[in-house]
C-alpha positions in Angstrom: -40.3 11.5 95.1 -42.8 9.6 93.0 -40.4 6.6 90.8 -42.0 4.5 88.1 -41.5 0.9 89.1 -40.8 -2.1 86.3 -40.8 -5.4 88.0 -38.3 -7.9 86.3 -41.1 -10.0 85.7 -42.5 -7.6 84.1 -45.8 -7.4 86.1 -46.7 -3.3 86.5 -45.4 -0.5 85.6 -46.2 3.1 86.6 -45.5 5.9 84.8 -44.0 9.5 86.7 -40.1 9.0 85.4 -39.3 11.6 87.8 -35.8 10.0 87.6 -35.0 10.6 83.9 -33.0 13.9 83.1 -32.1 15.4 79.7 -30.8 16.2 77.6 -27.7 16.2 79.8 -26.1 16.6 76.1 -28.3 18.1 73.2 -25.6 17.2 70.2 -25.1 14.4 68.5 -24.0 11.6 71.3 -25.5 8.2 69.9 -25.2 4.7 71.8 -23.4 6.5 75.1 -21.6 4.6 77.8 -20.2 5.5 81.1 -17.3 4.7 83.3 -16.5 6.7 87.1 -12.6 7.2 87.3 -10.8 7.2 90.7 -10.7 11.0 91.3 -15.3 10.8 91.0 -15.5 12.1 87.5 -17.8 11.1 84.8 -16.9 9.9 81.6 -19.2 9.3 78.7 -18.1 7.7 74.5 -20.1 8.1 71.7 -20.3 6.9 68.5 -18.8 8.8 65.7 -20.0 11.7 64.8 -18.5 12.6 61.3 -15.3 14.3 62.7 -14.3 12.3 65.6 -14.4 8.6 66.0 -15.2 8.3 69.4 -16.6 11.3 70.7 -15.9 12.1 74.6 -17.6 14.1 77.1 -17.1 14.3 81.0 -19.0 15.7 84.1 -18.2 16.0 87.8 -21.4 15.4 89.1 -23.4 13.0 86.4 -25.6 15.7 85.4 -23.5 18.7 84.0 -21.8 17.1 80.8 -19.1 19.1 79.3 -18.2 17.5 75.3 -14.5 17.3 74.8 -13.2 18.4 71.4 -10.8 15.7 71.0 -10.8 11.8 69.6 -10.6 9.4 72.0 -10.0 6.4 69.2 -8.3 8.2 65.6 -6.8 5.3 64.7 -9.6 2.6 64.8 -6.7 -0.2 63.8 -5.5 -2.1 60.9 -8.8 -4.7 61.0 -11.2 -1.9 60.0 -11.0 0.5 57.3 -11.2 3.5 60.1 -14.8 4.6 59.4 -18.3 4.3 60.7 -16.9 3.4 64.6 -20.1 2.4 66.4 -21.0 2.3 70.2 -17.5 2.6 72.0 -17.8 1.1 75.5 -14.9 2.0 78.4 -13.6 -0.6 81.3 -10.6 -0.1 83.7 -8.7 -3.1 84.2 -5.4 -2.7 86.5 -4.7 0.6 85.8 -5.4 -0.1 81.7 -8.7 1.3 80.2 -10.1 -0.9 77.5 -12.4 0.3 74.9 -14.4 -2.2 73.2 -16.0 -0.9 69.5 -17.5 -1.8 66.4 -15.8 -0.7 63.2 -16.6 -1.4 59.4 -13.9 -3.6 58.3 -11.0 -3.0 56.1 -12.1 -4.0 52.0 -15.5 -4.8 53.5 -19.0 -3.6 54.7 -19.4 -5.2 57.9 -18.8 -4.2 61.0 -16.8 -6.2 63.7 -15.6 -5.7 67.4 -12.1 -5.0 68.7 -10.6 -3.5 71.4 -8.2 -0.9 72.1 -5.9 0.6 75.4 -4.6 3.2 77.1 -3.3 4.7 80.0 -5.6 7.8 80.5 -9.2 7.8 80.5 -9.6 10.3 77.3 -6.7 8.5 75.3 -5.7 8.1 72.8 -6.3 4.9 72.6 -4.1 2.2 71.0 -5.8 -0.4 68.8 -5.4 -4.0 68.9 -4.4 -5.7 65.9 -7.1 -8.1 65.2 -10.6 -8.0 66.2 -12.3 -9.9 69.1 -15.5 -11.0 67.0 -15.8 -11.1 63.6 -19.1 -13.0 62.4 -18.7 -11.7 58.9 -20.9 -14.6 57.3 -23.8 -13.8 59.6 -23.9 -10.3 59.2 -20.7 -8.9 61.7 -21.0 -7.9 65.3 -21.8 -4.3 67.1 -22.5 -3.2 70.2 -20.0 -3.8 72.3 -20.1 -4.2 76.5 -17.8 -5.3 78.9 -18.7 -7.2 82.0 -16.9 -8.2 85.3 -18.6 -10.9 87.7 -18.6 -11.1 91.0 -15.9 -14.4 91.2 -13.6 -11.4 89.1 -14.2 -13.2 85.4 -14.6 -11.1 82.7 -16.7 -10.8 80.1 -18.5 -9.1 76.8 -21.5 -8.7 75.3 -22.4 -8.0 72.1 -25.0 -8.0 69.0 -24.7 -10.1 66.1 -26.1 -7.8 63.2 -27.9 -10.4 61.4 -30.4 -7.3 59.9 -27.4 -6.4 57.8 -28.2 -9.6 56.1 -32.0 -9.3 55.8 -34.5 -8.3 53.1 -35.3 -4.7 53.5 -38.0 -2.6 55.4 -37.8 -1.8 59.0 -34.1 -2.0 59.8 -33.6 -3.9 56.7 -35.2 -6.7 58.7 -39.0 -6.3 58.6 -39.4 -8.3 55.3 -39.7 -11.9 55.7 -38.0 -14.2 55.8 -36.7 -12.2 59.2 -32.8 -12.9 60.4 -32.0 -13.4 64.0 -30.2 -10.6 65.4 -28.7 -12.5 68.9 -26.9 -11.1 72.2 -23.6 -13.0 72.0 -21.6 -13.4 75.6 -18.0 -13.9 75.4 -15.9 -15.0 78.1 -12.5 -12.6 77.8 -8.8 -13.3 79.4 -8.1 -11.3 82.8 -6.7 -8.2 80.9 -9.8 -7.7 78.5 -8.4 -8.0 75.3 -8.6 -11.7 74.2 -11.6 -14.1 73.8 -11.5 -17.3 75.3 -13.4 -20.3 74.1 -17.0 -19.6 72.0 -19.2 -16.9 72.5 -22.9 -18.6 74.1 -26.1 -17.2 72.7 -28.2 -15.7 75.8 -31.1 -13.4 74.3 -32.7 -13.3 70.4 -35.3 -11.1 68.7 -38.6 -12.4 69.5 -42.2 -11.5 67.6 -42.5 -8.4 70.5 -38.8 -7.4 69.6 -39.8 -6.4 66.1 -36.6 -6.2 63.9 -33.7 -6.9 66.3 -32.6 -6.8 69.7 -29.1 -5.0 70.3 -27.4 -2.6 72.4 -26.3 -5.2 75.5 -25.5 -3.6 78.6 -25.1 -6.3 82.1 -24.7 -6.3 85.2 -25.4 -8.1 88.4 -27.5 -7.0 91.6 -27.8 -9.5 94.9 -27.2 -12.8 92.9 -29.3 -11.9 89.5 -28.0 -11.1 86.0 -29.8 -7.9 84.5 -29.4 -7.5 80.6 -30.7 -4.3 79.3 -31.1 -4.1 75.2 -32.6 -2.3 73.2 -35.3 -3.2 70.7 -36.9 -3.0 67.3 -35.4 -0.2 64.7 -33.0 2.8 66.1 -35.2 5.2 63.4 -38.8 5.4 64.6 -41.1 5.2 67.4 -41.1 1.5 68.7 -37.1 1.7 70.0 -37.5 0.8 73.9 -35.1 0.2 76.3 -35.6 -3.6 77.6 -34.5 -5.8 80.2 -34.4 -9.6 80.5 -33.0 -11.9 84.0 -31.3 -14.5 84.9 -29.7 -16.2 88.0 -27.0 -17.6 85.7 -24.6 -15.3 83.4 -25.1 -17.6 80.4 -29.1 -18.1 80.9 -31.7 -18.5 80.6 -32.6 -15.5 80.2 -36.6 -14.0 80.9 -37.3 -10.3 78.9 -39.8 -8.5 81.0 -43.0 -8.2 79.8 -42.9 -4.2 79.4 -40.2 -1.9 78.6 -38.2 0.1 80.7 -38.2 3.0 78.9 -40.2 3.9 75.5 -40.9 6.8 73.3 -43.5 9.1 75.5 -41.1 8.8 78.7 -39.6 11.6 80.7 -40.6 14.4 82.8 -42.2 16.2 79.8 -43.4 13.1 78.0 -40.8 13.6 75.1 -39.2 11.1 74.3 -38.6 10.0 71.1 -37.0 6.2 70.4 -34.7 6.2 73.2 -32.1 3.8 73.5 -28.3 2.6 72.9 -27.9 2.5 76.5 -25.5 1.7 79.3 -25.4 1.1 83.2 -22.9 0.9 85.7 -21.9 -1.8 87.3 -23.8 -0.8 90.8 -26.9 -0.9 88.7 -27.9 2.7 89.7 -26.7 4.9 87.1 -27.8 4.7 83.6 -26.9 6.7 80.0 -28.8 6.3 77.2 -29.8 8.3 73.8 -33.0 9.7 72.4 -33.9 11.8 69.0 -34.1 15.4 69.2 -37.8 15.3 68.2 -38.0 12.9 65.4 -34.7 13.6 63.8 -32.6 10.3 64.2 -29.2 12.1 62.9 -29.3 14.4 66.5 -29.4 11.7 69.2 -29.2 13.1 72.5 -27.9 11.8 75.5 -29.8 11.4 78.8 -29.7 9.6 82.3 -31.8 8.1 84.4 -31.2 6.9 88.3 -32.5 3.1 88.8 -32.7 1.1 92.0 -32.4 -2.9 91.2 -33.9 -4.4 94.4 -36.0 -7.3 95.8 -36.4 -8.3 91.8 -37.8 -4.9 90.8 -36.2 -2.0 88.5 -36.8 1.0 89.9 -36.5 4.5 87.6 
């Protein structure tokens, strides 16, 4: 079988995407990530969808999703005033799973990250009482994504939504002067749930980024750091999924010269802003949401297969 192949240099790219197949889910399943339990099954979160907070669906082989008709996260903790929960992300650490989130905070607009536990995969899961980043002044923090090296640290990744604070247009940040929207990595304690020292800067919106960068999502193949993002605006045509390396976790980082994934993708050619994705930690599997045709309130959710080898992404 044919694969596209995106150097991480950025160099070529070809264009079969044999390797992409959706939608695996064809509701509403924005900003998706993915964790593998011990018994092989699939797990996917969601952001909200108006009823559930964080929405949950699972599959036995990767392919066949089933949505579950539960809420993984109804309580989304005394920091936030329990709406608008954004891009829940899942991590098993001794026998705990961890979600990470962004939630609007309580008397307040902005959106922070926290973190919440519990002992089965589908939860419920149990808030913690204060959130892990909370940049209110620069415009809050979102997109959420935990990360375990291979000396056992751990770590997360996340967005600093500096277009909250800009000046309208695309994303509310495509009038000038333009805010910085940065990819923020946090060192966290051996359990997950608390942030030790200050978060380090490793990737910005740059003039090919358009609006923002956002939607982190690391991990590490044969010594080098991969950082997948999304970027430009969520609502139209320009959304990509990104990647950037580096042989150190805190940078420098290099984007790619092309994206990874864009509108026009996919075996039919249909892709429509795709984005908000997440890979495994084996670098191999990825999830990631696209419109249904144009319509940015039906994101569906999609996977791809990827090979990270010799400094190439293969999809």
């Amino acid at each position: 079988m044919h694969r596209p192949v995106f150097c991480l240099l950025g160099l070529h790219l070809s264009s079969t995407f044999a390797s992409i197949i959706g939608p695996v889910i064809t509701a509403n399943f924005p900003d998706p990530s993915v964790i593998q339990v011990e018994d092989g099954d699939w797990y996917a979160f969601a952001t909200n969808n108006g009823v559930y907070n964080v929405q949950i669906a699972t599959s036995h082989d990767f392919e066949n999703w089933t949505v579950l008709n539960q809420d993984a996260l109804p309580d989304a903790g005394v920091w936030s005033d329990g709406t608008n929960v954004w891009a829940p992300d899942v991590r098993e650490i001794d026998n705990t799973f961890v979600m990470y989130y962004a939630a609007t905070i309580a008397n307040g607009s902005t959106h922070c990250v926290g973190a919440a536990t519990s002992k089965t995969v589908t939860g419920p899961y149990t808030p913690q009482d204060s959130p892990i980043a909370c940049p209110v002044s620069q415009g809050g923090a979102i997109d959420p994504s935990g990360f375990v090296d291979t000396t056992g640290e751990h770590w997360l990744v996340y967005k600093i939504d500096g277009n909250s604070l800009g000046h309208g247009g695309n994303c509310n940040n495509g009038i000038p002067p333009l805010t910085n929207t940065p990819i923020m990595l946090q060192r966290m304690s051996s359990d997950g749930l608390s942030a030790i020292g200050s978060p380090t800067k490793i990737l910005d919106r740059g003039v090919e980024d358009g609006p923002l960068v956002e939607a982190p999502s690391l991990v590490k193949v044969n010594g080098v750091y991969v950082l997948f993002y999304s970027r430009n605006c969520y609502a139209g045509p320009w959304y990509v999924v990104a990647h950037a390396t580096s042989k150190s976790i805190t940078g420098p980082y290099t984007k790619a010269r092309n994206p990874d994934i864009s509108t026009g993708f996919g075996p039919t050619g249909t892709l429509y802003a795709p984005g908000g994705m997440t890979v495994t930690a084996d670098g191999k599997r990825m999830v990631f949401h696209a419109d249904l045709g144009t319509d940015v309130n039906t994101r569906q959710m999609y996977i791809a297969y990827l090979d990270i080898i010799g400094g190439q992404v293969i999809v």
